[in-house]
N, C-alpha and C positions, 0 to 999 in steps of 0.2 A: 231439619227442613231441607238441608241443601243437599242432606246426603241420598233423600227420598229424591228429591228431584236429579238427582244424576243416574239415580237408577234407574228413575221413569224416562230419561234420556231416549228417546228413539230416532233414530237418522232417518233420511231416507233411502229406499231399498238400494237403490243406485249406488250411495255414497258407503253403503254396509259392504257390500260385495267389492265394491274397488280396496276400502280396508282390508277383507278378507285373503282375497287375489295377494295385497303389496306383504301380509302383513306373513301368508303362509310360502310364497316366492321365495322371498329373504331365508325365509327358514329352510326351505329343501335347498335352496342352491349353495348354500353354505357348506363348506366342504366337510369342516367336525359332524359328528353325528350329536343328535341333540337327543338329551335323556341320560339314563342309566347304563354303563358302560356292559357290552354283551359278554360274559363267558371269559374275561382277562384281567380278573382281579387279581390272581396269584402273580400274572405276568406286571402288573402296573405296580405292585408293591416291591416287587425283585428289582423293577427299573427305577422307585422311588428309594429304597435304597441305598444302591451302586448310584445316583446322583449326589445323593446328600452324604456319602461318604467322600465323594472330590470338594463340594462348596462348603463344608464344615468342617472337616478334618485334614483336609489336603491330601488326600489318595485318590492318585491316580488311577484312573479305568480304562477299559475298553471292552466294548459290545456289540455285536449286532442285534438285531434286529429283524426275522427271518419269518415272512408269510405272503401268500396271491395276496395280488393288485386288489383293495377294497376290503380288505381283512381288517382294518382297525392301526395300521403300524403307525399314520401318522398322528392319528387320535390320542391312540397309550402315550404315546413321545409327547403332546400337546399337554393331556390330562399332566403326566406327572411333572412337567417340566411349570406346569400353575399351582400344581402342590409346592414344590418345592420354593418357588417364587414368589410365594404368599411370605413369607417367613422375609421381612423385613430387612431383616441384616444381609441376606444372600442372595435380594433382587439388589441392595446398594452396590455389591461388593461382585455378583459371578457374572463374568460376560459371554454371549452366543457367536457363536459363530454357524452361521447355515450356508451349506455347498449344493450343488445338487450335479451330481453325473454328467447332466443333460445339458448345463449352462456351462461350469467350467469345464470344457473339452481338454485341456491339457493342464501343469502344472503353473505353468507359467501364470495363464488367467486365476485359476485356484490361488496363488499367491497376490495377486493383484486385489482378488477379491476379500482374502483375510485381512491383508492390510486397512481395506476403508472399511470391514467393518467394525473392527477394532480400533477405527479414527488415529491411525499412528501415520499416515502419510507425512506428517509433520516432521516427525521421528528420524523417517528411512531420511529421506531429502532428497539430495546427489548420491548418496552410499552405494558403491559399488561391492558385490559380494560374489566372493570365487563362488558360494556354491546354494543351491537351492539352499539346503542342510542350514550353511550359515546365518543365511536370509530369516529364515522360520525363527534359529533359536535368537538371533538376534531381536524381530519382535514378540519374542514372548518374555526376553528379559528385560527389555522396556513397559512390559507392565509389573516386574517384579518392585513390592515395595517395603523389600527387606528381606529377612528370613523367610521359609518355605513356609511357614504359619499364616505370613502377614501378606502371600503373592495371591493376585487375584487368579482365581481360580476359571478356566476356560474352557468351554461345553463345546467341542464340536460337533457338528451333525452333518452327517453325511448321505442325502438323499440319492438315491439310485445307486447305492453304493457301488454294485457290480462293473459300473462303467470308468472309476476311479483304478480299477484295476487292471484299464486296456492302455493307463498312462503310462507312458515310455518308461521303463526300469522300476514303477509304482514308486517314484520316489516319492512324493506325496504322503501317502500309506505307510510307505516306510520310516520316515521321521516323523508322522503323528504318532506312531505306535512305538518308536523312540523313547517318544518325550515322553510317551503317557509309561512307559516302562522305566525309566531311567527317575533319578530322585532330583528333577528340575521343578520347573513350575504346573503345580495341579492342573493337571486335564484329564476329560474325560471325553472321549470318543467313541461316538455313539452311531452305528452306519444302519439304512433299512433298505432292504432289500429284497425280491420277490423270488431269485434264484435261491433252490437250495444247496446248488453245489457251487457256492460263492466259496466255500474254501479250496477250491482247488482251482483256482483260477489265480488265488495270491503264489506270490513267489516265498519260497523258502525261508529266505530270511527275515519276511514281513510274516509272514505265518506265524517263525520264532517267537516275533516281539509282539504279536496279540493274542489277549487272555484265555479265546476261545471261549469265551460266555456268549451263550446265543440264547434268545430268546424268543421261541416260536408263535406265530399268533398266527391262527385257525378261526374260523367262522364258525362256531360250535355252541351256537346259540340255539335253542330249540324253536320250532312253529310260531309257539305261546309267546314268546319274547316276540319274534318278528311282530305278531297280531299288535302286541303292546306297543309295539316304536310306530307302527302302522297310527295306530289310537293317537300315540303324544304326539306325533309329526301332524294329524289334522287338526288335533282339538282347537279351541281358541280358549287363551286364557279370559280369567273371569275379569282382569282387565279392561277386555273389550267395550272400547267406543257405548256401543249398544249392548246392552247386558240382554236384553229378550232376544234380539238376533243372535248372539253368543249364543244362550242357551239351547234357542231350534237346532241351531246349527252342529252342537254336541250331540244332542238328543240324537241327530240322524247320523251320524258318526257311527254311535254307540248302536242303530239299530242296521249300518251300514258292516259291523263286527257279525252280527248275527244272521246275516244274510249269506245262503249258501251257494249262492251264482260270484258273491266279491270273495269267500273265503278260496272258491275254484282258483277265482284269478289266481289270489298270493299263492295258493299254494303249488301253483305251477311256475311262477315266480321264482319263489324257494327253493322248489327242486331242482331248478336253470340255474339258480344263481342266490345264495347268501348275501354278493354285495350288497348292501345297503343302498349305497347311490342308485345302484340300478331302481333300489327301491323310491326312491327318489326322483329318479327321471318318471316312472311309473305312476306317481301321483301329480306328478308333475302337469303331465298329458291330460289326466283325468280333472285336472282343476284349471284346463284351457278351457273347460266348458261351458261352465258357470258365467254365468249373465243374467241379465234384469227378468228374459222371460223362464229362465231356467236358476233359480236359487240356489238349490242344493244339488249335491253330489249326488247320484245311485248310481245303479249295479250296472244297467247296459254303459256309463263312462268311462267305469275302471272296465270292463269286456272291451271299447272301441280301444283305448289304452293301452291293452294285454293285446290285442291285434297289432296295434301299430310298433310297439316295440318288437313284434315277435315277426315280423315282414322277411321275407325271404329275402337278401338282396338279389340273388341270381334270378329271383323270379321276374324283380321286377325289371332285370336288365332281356328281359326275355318279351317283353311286354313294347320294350322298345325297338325291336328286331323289325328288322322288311319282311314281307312275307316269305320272300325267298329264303332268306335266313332263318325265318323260320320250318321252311321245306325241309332243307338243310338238319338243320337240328332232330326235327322228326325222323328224317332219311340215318341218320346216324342212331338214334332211339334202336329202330327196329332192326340195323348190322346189329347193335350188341345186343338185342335179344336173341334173334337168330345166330350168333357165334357165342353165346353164353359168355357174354363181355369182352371177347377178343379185341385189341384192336384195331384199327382202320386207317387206309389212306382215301384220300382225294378221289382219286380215281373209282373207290366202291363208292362212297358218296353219292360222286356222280352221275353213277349206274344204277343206283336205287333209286336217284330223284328223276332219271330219265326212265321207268318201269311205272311210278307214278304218273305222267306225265302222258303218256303213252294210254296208258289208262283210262287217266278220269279227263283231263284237261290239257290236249294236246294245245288246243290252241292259245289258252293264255299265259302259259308259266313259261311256254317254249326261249327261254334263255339261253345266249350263247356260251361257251365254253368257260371262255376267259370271265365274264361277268358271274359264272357262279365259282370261280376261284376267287375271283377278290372276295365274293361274301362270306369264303371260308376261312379267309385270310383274316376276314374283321371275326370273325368267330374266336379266333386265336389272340386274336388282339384283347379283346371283352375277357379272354381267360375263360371261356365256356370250355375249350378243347386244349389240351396240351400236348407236345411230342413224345414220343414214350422215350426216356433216359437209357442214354447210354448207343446211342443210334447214330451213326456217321451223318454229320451234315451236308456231305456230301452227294447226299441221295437227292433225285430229284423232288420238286417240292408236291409233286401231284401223287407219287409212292412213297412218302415220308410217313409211317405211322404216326398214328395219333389214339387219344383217349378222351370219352366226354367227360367234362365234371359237373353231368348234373344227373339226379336218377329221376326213375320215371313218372314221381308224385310231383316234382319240382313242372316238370311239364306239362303233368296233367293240371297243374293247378295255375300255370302259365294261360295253356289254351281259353281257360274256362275264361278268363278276364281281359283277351286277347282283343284287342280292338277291331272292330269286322272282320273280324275272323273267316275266312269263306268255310264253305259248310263241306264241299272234298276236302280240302286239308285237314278241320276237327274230325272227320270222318276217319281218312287215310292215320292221321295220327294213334286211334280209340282202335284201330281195325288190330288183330293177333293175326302174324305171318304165319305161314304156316309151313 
């Protein structure tokens, strides 16, 4: 009886969709990806491995780590580092250490940091030490407790690796890759990184002393998968509060898969971008929508979605522009049409917004000199125009070449959205020089 009545459990609509909202939130903002690991099994078993030969045998490693922002690096590292931590005796017995590039900027703080995680502040005290070098081995044979069999075994990770190598003489580098070489206390270092030419940014002698295992990880997942992480990132399990709300709410998931306007989206997605997260911010947007008079997800969400992620920023710093600067901008358009992209100072500028002017609208644009130099100036500022390299700054600033960086769909698609836009200017802009 009680199990029928949990099943017949209905909320109300209000209270189902704020579950739905808290319950799919948590799930996309969470950094792991959830599901079945994409296309890196050979890599998670090679890393699962080279772990459990430092926390069970006491062999010492070293690895990177090597693939783009959103590939999976920190995932494989999470994945096999709970593999191996399941195992009873070797979550009692291995301790972590986590650095990251971007937090400890020099060695100093890196040492600071190893120390509390490792809870040895006790240890050091007062202890003064001639040298980084000594420092390090000194806490790692404070956790030694006995022979190299019986020494606790220590996992370093080193996040943003590449930036651990801009430290002063990479000492750092140098005596992890030391220890983990030399027959002391078991470690294993473990660094990820997005560069592929991290090794040639080591020095020589740090180079020497690491094993050169790299472990590449690529997004080389197919369509099919994405569709699938697409599926397990909305569904709701059969847990849910509301089992009949659960169920509608699958059912249009699953009819939400078959739909050839959401397949367009992902698959433009896709071919932008592999990362996951992205896919994530992506469904993200599209489950802002949902509310009391709108229930479920469809196709025009995930479209408004796949719009709003995919926003020009240039455009819309264009949409922000005075009219004049948008003259401006136009006036530069059609120099590089008519000079087959040469480029331009102030002064042609000028001359092309004073031919419009002249033109269509003597009397309202008619601004003075100095006032359409400053909006050229904010042109440059906004990063729409930059000075061509390599050009004496010496020149003055009104014949100082310049180049725009934006082409001509960016502004056509500017105009279109352009707030009162007056109807000479979208004119003058649409018109071909001739």
């Amino acid at each position: 009886m009680s199990k029928r009545k949990s099943k017949d459990l209905s909320l109300p609509l209000g209270e189902c969709i704020s579950q739905v909202q808290a319950h799919l939130r948590n799930r996309l903002l969470q950094q792991a990806h959830h599901g079945k690991r994409c296309g890196v099994d050979s890599q998670h078993k090679h890393l699962v491995e080279l772990l459990k030969r430092t926390v069970i045998h006491g062999e010492s490693n070293s690895a990177l780590i090597i693939g783009p922002r959103g590939s999976g690096k920190s995932m494989l590292l999470q994945d096999a580092l709970e593999e191996i931590l399941a195992i009873k005796e070797i979550k009692e017995n291995a301790l972590q250490v986590h650095l990251n590039g971007l937090l400890q900027i020099n060695d100093k703080i890196a040492l600071m940091e190893i120390t509390r995680q490792l809870h040895l502040e006790n240890v050091v005290g007062e202890r003064v030490f001639g040298s980084f070098a000594e420092n390090l081995s000194f806490l790692l044979e404070a956790l030694k407790t006995g022979d190299r069999t019986s020494s606790c075994p220590v996992l370093f990770i080193l996040d943003e690796f590449d930036l651990f190598a801009h430290h002063k003489n990479q000492t750092l580098l140098y005596n992890l890759f030391d220890i983990a070489q030399s027959a002391q206390t078991p470690v294993a270092v473990i660094g990820l990184t997005c560069r592929l030419d991290v090794m040639e940014l080591l020095e020589k002698r740090v180079k020497s002393r690491f094993s050169h295992r790299q472990i590449h990880v690529l997004n080389s997942f197919s369509f099919s998968e994405y569709l699938r992480a697409f599926n397990d990132i909305l569904s709701l399990a059969p847990a849910f509060p509301d089992a009949q709300f659960g169920e509608k709410w699958n059912t249009n998931i699953q009819s939400l898969l078959e739909n050839k306007t959401v397949e367009d989206v992902l698959e433009k997605q896709f071919n932008a971008t592999k990362d996951l997260r992205s896919l994530h911010m992506l469904l993200l947007l599209a489950l802002c929508g949902v509310n009391l008079s709108h229930p479920h997800l469809n196709a025009a969400d995930f479209v408004e979605a796949h719009r709003l992620r995919s926003l020009d920023s240039k455009v819309n710093i264009l949409h922000g522009l005075s009219v004049l600067e948008m003259c401006l901008v136009i006036a530069m358009k059609h120099l590089q049409d008519t000079y087959n992209g040469e480029p331009f100072n102030f002064q042609m500028v000028h001359n092309e917004f004073q031919k419009f002017i002249q033109r269509k609208a003597h009397s309202i644009y008619n601004f003075e000199k100095p006032v359409v130099l400053k909006a050229f100036e904010h042109l440059h500022q906004l990063e729409l125009i930059k000075p061509m390299e390599g050009l004496s700054i010496r020149t003055q600033k009104e014949y100082r070449l310049m180049k725009l960086l934006l082409d001509n769909c960016q502004i056509s698609e500017a105009l279109q959205k352009y707030p009162n836009c007056p109807t000479d200017v979208r004119q003058w802009a649409m018109s071909s020089l001739s």
